[in-house]
VEXDO-256575 format. One record per residue (C-alpha): x, y, z; residue in one letter; residue number from 1. Coordinates in Angstrom, 2 decimals, padded with zeros to 5 digits. Layout:
        u        v        w  res    n
        X        Y        Z    A  NUM
...
***
This chain:
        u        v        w  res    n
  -036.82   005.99  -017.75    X    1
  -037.68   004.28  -020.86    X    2
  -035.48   005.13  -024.16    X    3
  -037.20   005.90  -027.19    X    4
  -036.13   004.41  -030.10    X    5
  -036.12   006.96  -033.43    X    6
  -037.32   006.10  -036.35    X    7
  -034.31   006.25  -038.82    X    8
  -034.58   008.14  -042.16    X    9
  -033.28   006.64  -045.15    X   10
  -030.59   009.53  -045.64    X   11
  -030.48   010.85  -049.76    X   12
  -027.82   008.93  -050.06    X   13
  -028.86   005.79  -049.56    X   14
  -031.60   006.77  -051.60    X   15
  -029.71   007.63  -054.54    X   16
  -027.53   004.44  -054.38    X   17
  -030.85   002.14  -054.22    X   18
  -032.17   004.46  -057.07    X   19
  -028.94   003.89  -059.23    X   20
  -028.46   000.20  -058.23    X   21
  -032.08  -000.04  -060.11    X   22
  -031.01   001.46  -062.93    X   23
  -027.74  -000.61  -063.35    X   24
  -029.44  -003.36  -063.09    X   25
  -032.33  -002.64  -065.77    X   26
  -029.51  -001.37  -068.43    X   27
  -027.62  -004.92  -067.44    X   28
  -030.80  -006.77  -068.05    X   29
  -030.85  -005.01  -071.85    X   30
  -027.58  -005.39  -072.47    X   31
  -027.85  -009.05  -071.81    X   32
  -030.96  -009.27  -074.12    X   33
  -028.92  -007.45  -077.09    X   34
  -025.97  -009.88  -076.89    X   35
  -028.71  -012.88  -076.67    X   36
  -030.40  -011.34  -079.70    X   37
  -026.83  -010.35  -081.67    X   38
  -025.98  -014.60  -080.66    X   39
  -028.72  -016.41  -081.48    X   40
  -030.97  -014.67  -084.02    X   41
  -030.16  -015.46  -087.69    X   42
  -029.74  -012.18  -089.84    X   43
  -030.56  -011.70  -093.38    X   44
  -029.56  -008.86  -095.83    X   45
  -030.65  -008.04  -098.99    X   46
  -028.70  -007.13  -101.65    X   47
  -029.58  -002.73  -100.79    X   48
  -027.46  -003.20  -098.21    X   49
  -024.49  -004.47  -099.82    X   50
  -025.13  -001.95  -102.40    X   51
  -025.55   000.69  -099.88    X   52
  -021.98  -000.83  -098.26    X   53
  -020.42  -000.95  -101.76    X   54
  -021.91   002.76  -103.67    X   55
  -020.69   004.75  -099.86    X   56
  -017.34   002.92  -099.43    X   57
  -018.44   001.55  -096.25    X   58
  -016.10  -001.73  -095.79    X   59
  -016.19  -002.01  -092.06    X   60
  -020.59  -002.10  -092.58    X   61
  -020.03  -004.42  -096.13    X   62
  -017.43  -006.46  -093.93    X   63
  -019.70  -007.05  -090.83    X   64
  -023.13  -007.72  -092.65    X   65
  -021.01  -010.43  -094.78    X   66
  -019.78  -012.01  -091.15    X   67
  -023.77  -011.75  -089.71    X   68
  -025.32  -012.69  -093.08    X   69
  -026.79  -016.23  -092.32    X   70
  -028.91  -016.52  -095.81    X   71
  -026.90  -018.68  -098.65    X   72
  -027.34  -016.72  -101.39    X   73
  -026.56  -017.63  -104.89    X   74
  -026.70  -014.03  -106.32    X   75
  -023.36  -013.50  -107.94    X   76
  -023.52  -009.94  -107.01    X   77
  -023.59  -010.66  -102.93    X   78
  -021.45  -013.68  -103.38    X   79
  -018.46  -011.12  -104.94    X   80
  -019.97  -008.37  -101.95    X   81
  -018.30  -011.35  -099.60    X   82
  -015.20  -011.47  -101.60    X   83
  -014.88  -007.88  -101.53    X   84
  -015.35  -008.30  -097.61    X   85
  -012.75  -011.31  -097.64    X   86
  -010.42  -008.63  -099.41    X   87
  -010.46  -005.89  -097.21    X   88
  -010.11  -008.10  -094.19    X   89
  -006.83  -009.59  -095.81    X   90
  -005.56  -006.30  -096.68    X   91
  -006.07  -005.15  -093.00    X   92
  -004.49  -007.64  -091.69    X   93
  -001.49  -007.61  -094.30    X   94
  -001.18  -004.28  -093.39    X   95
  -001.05  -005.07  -089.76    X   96
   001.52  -008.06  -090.12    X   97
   003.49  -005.55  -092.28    X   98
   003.84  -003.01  -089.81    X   99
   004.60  -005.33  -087.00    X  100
   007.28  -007.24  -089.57    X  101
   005.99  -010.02  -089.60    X  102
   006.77  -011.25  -092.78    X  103
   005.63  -015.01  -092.94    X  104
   001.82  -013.64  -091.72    X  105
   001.68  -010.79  -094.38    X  106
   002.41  -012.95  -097.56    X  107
  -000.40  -015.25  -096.25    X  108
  -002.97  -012.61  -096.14    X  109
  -001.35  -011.20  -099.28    X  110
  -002.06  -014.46  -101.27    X  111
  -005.96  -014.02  -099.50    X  112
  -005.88  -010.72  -101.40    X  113
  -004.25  -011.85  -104.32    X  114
  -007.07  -014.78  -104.64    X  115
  -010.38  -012.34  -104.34    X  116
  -008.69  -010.30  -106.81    X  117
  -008.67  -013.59  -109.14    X  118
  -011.82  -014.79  -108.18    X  119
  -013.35  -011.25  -108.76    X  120
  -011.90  -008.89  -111.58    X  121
  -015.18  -007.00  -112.17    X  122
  -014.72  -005.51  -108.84    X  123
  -010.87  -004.50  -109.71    X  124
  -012.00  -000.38  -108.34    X  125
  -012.99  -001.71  -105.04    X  126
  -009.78  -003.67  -104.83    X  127
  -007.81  -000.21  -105.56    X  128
  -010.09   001.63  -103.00    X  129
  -009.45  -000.62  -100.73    X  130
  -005.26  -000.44  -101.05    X  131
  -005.64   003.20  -100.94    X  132
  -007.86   003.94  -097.97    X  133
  -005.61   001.78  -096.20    X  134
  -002.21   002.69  -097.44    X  135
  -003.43   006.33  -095.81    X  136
  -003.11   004.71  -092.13    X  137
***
């Protein structure tokens, strides 16, 4: 006697794994695109979205649009927006160095913060702002 051979069946397991091994692999293709495009594109920003950063108290947003913001502008008002930004990443990390005691570290970034707020006096409120929202951690 002969043996038939049966046909196997792809089981719904096998089909779930091929369906979600798709999937993983589309969302790692986008990912991959978004880190390409966050890389290698130049960003510009106009001076709304400092505003916008500065008038809602937004640092972290004013602090990363400063970092991506590839246009050299001369406007006085974005240049301080930067110093601003300079600030409250000095005062974060004087605040860090403080907590960890590291003394040495924390009067660097404390002469950072000490130089925006000579560079900048207009912007004295954001300075306090700053101190306080942080002081709060």
């Amino acid at each position: 006697m002969k043996r038939i051979k049966a046909k196997k069946k792809f089981s719904f397991f096998t089909l779930a794994v091929l369906l979600l091994s798709l999937v993983l692999v589309s969302r790692a293709a986008s990912c991959i695109e978004d880190l390409r495009y966050g890389f290698f594109y130049s960003t510009s920003y106009s001076a709304q979205d400092y505003q916008y950063a500065l008038q809602y108290k937004e640092y972290p947003y004013l602090n990363r649009i400063c970092r991506r913001d590839t246009s050299s502008s001369s406007d006085p008002f974005i240049q301080a927006c930067h110093g601003i930004s300079d600030y409250y990443e000095a005062a974060i990390l004087y605040h860090a160095y403080d907590k960890a005691k590291n003394n040495a570290a924390a009067q660097t970034e404390l002469q950072r913060m000490n130089a925006c707020e000579a560079s900048y006096p207009d912007y004295e409120e954001y300075f306090r702002d700053i101190n306080q929202l942080l002081a709060s951690y």
